[in-house]
C-alpha positions as CSV (number, residue, x, y, z in Angstrom):
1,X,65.0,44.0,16.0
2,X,66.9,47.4,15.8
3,X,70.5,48.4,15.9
4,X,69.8,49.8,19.6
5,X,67.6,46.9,21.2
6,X,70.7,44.9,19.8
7,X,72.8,47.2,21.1
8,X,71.2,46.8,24.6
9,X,71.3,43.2,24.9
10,X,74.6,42.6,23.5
11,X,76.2,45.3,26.1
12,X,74.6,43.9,28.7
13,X,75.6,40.4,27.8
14,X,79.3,41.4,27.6
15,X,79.3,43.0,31.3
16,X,81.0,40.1,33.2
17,X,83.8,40.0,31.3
18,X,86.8,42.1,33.0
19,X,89.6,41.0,30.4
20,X,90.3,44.9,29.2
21,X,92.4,47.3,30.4
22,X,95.1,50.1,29.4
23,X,96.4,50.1,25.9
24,X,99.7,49.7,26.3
25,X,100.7,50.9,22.7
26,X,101.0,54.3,20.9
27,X,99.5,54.7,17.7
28,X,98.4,57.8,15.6
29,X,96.5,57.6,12.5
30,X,98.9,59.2,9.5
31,X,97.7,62.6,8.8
32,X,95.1,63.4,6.9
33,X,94.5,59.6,6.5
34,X,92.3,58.1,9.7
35,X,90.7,58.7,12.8
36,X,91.8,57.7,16.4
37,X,94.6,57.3,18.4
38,X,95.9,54.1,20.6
39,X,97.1,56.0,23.7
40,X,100.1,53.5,26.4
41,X,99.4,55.2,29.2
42,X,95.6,53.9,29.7
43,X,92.1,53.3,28.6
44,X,89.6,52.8,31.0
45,X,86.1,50.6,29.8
46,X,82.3,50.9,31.3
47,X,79.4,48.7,30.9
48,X,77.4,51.5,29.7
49,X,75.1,50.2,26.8
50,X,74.5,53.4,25.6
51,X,78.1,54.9,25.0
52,X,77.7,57.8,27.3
53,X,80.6,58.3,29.4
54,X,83.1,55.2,28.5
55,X,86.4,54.7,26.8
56,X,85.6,51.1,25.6
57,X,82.8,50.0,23.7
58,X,82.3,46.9,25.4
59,X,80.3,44.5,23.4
60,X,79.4,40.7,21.9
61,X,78.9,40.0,18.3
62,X,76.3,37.5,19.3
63,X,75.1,36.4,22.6
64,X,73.7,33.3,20.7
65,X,76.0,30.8,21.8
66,X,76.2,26.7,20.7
67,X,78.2,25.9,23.7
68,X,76.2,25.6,27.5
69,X,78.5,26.2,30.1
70,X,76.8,25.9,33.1
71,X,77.9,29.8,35.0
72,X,76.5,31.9,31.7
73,X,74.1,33.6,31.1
74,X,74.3,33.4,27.6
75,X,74.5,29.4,27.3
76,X,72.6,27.7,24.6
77,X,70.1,26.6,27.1
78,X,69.2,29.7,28.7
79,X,65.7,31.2,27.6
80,X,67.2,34.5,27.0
81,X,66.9,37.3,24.3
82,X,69.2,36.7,21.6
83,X,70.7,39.3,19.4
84,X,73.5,39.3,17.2
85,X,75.3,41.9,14.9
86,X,76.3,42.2,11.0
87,X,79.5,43.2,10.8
88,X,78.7,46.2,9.1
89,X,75.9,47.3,12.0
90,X,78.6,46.9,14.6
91,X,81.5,49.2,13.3
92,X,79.2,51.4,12.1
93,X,77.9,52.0,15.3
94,X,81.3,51.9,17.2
95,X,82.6,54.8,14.2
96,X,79.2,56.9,15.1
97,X,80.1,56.5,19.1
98,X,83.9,57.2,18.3
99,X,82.6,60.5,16.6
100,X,80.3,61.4,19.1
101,X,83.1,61.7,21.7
102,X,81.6,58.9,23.5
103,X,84.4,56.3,23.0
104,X,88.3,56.2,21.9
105,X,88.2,52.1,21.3
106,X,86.5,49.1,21.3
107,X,86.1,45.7,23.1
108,X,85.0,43.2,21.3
109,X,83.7,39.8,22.6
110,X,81.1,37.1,21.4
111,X,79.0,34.3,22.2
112,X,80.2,31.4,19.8
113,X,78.2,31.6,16.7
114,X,77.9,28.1,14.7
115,X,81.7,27.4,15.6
116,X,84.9,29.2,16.5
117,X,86.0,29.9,13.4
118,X,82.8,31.3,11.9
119,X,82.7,33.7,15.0
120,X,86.7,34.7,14.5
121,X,85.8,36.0,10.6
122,X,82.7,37.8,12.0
123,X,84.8,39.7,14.3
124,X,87.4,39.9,11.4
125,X,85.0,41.2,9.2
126,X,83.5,43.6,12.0
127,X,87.2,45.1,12.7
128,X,88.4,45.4,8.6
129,X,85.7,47.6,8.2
130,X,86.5,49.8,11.1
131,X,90.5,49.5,10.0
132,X,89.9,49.7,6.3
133,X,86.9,51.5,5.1
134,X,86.8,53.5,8.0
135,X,90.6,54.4,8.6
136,X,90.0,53.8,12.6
137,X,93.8,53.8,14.0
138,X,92.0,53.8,17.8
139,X,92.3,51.0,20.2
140,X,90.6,47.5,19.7
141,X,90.5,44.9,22.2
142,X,89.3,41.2,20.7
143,X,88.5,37.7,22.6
144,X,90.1,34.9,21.0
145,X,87.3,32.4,20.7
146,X,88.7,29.3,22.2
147,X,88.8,26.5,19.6
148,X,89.8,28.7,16.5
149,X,92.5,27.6,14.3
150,X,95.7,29.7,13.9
151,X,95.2,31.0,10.4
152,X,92.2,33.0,11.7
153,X,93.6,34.1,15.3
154,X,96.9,35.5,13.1
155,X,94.5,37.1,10.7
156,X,92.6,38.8,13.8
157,X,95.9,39.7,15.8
158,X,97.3,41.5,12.9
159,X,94.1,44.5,13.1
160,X,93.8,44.3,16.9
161,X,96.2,46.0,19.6
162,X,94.9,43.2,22.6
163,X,93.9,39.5,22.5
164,X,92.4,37.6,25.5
165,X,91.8,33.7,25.9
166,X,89.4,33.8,28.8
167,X,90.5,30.2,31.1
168,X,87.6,31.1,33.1
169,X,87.9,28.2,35.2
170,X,91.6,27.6,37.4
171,X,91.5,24.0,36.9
172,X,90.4,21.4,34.3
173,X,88.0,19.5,36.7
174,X,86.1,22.6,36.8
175,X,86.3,23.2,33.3
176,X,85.0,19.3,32.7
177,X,82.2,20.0,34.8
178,X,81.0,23.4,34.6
179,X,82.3,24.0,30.5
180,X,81.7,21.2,28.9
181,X,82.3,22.1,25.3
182,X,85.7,23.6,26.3
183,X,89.0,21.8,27.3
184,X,92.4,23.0,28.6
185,X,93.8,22.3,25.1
186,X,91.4,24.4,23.0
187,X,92.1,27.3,25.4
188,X,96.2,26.8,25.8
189,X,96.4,26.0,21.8
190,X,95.7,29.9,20.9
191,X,96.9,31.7,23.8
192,X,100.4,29.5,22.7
193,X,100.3,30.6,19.1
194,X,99.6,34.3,20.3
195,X,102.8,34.1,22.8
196,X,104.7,32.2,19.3
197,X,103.8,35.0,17.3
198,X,104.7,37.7,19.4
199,X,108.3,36.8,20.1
200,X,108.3,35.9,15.6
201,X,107.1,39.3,15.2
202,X,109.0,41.2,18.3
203,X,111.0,44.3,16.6
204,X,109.3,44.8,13.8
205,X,108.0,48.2,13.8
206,X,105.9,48.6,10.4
207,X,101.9,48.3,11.0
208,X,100.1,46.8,8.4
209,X,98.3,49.7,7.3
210,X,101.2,51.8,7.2
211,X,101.6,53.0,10.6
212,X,104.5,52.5,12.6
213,X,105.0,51.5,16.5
214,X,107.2,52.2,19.2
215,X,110.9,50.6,18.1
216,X,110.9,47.2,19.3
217,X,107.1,46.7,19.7
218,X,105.2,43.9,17.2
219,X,102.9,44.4,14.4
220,X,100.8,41.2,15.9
221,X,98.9,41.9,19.0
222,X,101.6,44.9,20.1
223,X,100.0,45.5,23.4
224,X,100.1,41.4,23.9
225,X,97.9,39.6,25.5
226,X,95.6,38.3,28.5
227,X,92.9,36.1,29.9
228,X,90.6,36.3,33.4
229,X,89.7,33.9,35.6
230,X,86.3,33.3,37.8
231,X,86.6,33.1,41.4
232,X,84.0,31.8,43.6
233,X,82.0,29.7,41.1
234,X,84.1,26.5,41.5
235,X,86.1,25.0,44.6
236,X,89.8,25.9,43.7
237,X,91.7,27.8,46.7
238,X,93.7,31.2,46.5
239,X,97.1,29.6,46.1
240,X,96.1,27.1,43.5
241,X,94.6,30.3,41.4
242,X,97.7,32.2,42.2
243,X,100.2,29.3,41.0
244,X,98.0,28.5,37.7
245,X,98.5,32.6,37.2
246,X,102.4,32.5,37.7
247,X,103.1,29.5,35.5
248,X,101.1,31.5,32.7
249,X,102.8,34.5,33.3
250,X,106.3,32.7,32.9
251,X,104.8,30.0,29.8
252,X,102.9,32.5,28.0
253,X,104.5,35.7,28.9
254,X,100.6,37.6,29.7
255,X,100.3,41.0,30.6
256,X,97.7,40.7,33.0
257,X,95.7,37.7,34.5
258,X,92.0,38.9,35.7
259,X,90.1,37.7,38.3
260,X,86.3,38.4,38.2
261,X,84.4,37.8,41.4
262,X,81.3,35.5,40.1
263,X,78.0,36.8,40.5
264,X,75.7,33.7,41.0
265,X,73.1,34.2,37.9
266,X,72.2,30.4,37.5
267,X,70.2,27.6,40.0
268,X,72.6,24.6,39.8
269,X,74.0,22.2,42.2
270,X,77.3,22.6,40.9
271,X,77.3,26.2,41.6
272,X,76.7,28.9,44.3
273,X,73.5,29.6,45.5
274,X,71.9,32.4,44.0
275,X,72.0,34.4,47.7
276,X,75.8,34.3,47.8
277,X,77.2,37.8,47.8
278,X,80.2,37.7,44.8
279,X,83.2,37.6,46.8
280,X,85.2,40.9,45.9
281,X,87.3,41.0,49.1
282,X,88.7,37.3,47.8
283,X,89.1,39.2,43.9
284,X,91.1,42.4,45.6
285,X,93.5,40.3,47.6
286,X,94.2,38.3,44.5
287,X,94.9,41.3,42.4
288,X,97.1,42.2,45.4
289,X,99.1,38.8,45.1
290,X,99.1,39.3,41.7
291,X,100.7,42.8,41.9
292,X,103.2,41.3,44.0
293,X,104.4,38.3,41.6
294,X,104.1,40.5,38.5
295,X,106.0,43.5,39.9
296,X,107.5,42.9,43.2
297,X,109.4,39.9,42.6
298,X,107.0,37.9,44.7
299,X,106.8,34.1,44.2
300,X,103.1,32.2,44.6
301,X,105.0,30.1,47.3
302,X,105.9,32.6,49.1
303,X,102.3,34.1,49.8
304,X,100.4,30.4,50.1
305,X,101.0,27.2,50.8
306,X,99.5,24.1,50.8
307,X,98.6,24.6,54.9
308,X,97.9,28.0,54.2
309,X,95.8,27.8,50.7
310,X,93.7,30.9,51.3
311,X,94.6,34.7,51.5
312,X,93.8,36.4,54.5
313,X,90.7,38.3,54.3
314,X,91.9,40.7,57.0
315,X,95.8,41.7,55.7
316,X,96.9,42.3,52.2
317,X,99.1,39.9,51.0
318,X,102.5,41.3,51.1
319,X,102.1,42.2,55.2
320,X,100.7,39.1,55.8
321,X,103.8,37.5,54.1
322,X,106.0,40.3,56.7
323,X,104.3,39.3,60.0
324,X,104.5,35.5,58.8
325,X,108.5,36.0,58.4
326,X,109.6,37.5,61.0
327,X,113.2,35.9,60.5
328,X,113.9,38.6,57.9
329,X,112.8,41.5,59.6
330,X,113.5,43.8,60.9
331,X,116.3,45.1,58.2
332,X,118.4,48.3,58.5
333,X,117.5,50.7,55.5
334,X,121.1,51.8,55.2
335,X,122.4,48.0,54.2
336,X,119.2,46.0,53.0
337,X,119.2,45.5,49.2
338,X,116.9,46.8,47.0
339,X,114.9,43.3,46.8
340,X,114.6,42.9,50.5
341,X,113.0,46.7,50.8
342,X,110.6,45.8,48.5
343,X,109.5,43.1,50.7
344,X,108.6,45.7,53.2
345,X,105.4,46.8,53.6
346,X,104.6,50.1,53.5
347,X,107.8,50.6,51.2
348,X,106.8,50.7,47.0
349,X,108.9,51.0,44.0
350,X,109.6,54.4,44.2
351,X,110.7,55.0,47.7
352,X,112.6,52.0,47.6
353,X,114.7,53.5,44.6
354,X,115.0,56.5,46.5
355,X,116.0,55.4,49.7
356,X,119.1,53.5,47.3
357,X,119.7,56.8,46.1
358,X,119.4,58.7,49.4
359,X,121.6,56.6,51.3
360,X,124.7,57.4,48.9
361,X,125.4,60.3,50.5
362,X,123.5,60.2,54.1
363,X,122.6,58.0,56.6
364,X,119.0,57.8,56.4
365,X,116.7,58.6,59.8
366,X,112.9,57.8,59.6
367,X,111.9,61.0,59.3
368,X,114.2,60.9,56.1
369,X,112.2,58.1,55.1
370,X,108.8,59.6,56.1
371,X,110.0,62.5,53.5
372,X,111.0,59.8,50.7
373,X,107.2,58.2,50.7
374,X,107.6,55.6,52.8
375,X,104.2,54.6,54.9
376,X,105.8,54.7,58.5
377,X,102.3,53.1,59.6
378,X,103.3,50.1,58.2
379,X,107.5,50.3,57.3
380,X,108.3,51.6,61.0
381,X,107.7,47.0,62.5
382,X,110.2,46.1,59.7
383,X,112.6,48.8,59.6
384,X,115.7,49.7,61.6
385,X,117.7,53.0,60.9
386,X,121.4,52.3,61.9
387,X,120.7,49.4,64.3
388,X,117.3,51.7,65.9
389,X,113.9,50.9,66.4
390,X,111.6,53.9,65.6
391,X,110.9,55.4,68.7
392,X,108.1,54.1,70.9
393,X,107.8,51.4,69.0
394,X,106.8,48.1,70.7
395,X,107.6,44.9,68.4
396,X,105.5,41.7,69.1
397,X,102.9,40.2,66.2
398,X,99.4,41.4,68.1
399,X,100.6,45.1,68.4
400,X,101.4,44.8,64.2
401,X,98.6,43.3,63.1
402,X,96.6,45.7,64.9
403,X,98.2,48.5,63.1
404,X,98.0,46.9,59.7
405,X,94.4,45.9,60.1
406,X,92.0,48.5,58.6
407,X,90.1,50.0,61.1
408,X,86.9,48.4,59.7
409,X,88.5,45.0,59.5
410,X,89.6,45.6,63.3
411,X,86.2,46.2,63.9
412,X,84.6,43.0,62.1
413,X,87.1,41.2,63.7
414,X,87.0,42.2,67.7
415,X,83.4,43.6,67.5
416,X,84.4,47.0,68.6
417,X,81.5,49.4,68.1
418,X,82.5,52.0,65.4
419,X,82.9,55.3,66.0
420,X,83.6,54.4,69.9
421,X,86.8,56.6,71.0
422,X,89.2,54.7,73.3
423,X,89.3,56.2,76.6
424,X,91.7,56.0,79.6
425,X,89.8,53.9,81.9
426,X,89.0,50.9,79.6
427,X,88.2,47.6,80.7
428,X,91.6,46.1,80.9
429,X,90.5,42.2,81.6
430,X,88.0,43.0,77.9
431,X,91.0,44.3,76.4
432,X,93.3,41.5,77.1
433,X,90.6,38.9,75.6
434,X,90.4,41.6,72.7
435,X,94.2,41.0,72.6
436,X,93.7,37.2,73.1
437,X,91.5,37.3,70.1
438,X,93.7,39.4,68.1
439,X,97.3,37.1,68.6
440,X,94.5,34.0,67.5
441,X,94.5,35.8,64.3
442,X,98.3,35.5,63.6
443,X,97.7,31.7,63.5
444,X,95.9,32.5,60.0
445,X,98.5,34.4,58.8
């Protein structure tokens, strides 16, 4: 088999694996010594198995894997075509894509070959080469291969700028039934050593090839790490996902949890049917919940319950969370704190600073907040500007959830024909069932 048919299968084996995003380092390669440069401000990846128009590489050592979880393709009972790379073949070929303009990094993933550890010093030896004998100071993205002792996941965080320990499944039952050869343990034991050796090595700010980071930032994995989780191939609801993601956030201090929609690619009882449609509404809203725990303060409590395990499919988390408290709203922008703003939806990061700023030196109107980025649209239900409504407005739960629905959610939800302007002379006894129909909704929320 040849570098590229390799190349082809081993691409296309890595594509449902989300765990990569922005750098989050700066790194340049000293001059005159080295290629590439780790950028903070973001990387994007592809699944492209050619190169062509991608950031990332994004590729498996070996798609020939001992272990047989049930959801992968690439489990040791699946008749599939197997491939795996020397290290030599594979950083060769990521060095002849770097120069070719076709990628600035790497992602780098595998199937476990033999057993953990032999796996972990193939991707060692793959990434020395590109660090060493090739002088490549670009960004590299590696899986820690659940399993692996310590020694080797130091050896690999000390030449790579991201590690991810996939959990895959929310919940040990899950992993018992669908992952067999994994347990919580052999996934927890390296994404604890990672977080260990991060805080050892915080502040030290000489790379081991010379290079140095930001002040402050570690040698070891500088721009941390992560893991992603499946959603849809086992039973778990919304809020025990989003609880599992906040107590790693807090225990293991991750930069991002993922969540990958599961695209059914296996007959089993124990899974989806190959018909069902992967359920990316249910992976944005998480990312939304997510959002709101990692940088608006939000707690998983807060957004779900045990009641109310499931996100709404029809309002983004932080309005739902609004419309289902209406004993904190609405708040006058001229007195709320900066915490309680942010709980408004339709009111970010930035306008909230601003509007702490503005209303230093004026009392602010909403067409001062209108100017300051605020989405009226959404703000204008939660929002009073010295003691007053916004004009015209009309506060009751149907009327709001109406204007936060999308239009196209609105329209799933009522059966209104799209496209069908409103006229004057409607059918007021249809519209009040519409309305009936709509204030139903609110008992979801």
């Amino acid at each position: 088999m040849d570098i590229f048919e390799k190349l082809k299968i081993l691409t296309d084996s890595a594509k449902y694996d989300v765990a990569c995003t922005s750098s989050g380092v700066e790194r340049s390669a000293p001059v005159g010594d080295g290629i590439g440069v780790a950028r903070s401000h973001g990387i994007c990846h592809s699944f492209s198995a050619d190169g062509r128009c991608i950031s990332l590489l994004k590729v498996l050592m070996s798609n020939s894997c001992v272990f047989d979880c049930v959801y992968c393709k690439n489990r040791s009972s699946n008749d599939i075509p197997r491939a795996t790379f020397t290290p030599k073949e594979l950083a060769d070929l990521t060095i002849n894509f770097y120069k070719r303009n076709y990628i600035e990094g790497l992602f780098l993933s595998s199937g476990v070959v033999g057993s953990p550890n032999n796996t972990t010093e193939l991707m060692i030896a793959t990434i020395r080469i590109l660090r060493e004998e090739h002088r490549f100071y670009g960004y590299i993205h590696a899986k820690a291969i659940p399993g692996t002792d310590n020694e080797l996941v130091n050896e690999l965080g000390l030449l790579v700028d991201r590690m991810s320990v996939n959990i895959e499944l929310p919940s040990s039952s899950s992993l018992i039934s669908l992952a067999p050869d994994k347990s919580k343990e052999s996934i927890l034991k390296p994404m604890g050593f990672i977080k260990d050796k991060l805080h050892e090595t915080k502040g030290l700010t000489v790379y081991n090839r010379g290079v140095s980071f930001n002040k402050g930032m570690s040698k070891f994995v500088p721009a941390g790490q992560s893991t992603q989780m499946m959603i849809g191939a086992s039973p778990e609801t919304d809020f025990s996902i989003i609880k599992l993601s906040e107590g790693l956030y807090d225990k293991f201090k991750l930069k991002r949890v993922f969540y990958s929609a599961y695209t059914p690619i296996v007959e089993n009882s124990l899974l989806p049917s190959l018909e069902t449609k992967p359920p990316l509404l249910r992976e944005n809203r998480l990312y939304q919940a997510d959002w709101l725990m990692r940088v608006y303060g939000f707690k998983a409590v807060e957004l779900l319950d045990e009641k109310n395990p499931m996100l709404n499919p029809y309002v983004d988390p932080k309005c739902n969370w609004a419309v289902n408290n209406p004993g904190y709203f609405p708040i006058d922008v001229n007195r709320a704190t900066y915490e309680m703003l942010l709980k408004v939806p339709g009111v970010g990061l930035t306008s909230a600073r601003k509007i702490i700023s503005a209303r230093r030196f004026s009392r602010l109107n909403f067409e001062d907040l209108k100017k300051l980025g605020v989405v009226l649209k959404r703000a204008q239900y939660f929002l009073l500007c010295s003691g007053k409504t916004h004009e015209g407005i009309r506060i009751n739960q149907s009327r709001i959830i109406n204007s936060l629905l999308s239009r196209s959610a609105l329209e799933r939800f009522l059966g209104f024909q799209s496209g069908v302007q409103a006229s004057m002379f409607d059918n007021f006894d249809e519209i009040n069932v519409k309305e009936t129909k709509l204030m139903s909704l609110t008992g979801q929320l």
